[in-house]
C-alpha positions as CSV (number, residue, x, y, z in Angstrom):
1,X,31.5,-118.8,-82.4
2,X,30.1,-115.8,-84.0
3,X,26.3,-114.8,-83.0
4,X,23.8,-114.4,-86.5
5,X,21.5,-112.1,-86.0
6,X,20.5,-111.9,-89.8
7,X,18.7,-115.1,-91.2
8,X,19.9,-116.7,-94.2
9,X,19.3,-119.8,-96.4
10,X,22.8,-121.2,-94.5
11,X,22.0,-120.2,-90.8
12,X,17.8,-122.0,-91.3
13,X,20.3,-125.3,-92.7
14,X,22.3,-125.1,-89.7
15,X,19.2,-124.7,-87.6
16,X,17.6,-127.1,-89.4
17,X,20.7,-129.5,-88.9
18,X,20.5,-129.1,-85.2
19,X,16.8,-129.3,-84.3
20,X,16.7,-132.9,-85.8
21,X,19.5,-133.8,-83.9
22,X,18.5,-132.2,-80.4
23,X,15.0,-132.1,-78.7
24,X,16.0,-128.6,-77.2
25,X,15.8,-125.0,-79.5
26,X,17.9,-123.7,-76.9
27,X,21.1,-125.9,-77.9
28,X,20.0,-126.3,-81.1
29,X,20.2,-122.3,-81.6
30,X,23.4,-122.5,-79.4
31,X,24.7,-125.2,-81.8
32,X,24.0,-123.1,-84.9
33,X,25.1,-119.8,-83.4
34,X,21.4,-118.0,-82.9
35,X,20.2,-116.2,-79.9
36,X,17.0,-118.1,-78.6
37,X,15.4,-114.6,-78.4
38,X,16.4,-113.5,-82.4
39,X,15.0,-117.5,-83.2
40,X,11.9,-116.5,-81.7
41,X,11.6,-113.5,-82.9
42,X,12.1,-115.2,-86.2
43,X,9.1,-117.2,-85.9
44,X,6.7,-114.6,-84.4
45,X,7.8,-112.7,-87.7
46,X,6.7,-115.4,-89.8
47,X,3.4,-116.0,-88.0
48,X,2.3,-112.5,-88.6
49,X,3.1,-112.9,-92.1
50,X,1.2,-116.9,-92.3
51,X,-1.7,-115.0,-90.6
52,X,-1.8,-112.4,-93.4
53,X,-1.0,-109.5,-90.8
54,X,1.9,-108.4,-93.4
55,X,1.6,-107.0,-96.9
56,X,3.8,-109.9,-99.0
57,X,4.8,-107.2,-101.8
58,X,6.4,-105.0,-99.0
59,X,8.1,-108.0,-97.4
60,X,12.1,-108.0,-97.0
61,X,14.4,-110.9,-98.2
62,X,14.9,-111.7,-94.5
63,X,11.2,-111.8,-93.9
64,X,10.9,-114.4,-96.7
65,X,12.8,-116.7,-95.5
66,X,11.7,-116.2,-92.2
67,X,7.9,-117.3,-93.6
68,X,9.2,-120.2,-95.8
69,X,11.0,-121.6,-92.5
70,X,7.7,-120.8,-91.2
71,X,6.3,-123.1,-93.5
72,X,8.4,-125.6,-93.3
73,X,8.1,-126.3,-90.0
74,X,4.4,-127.0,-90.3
């Protein structure tokens, strides 16, 4: 299986597919073919936009969704 390293409406459904179904990120991410360390990243990304750290006007698609995963995980 290919590694994503770019988030997209399809990889946060496969993520979102195989948290519910696993307790662990780590299979989960291995599941849905993301690096634990770009998942991560993902979230720190959309916790420094949640915390207002990060002009929204100037955000990038992938920074988006990365904050409405961000907020759907609250």
């Amino acid at each position: 299986m290919a590694r994503r390293t770019s988030l997209t409406e399809k990889v946060i459904k496969d993520l979102e597919k195989h948290i519910m179904q696993t307790t662990s990120i780590r299979i989960a991410c291995g599941c849905a073919g993301v690096p634990v360390s770009t998942y991560f990243f993902w979230l720190k990304q959309a916790q420094e936009i949640a915390d207002g750290e990060e002009d929204e006007s100037l955000l990038t698609k992938e920074e988006i969704l990365c904050w409405n995963y961000w907020i759907a995980l609250r």
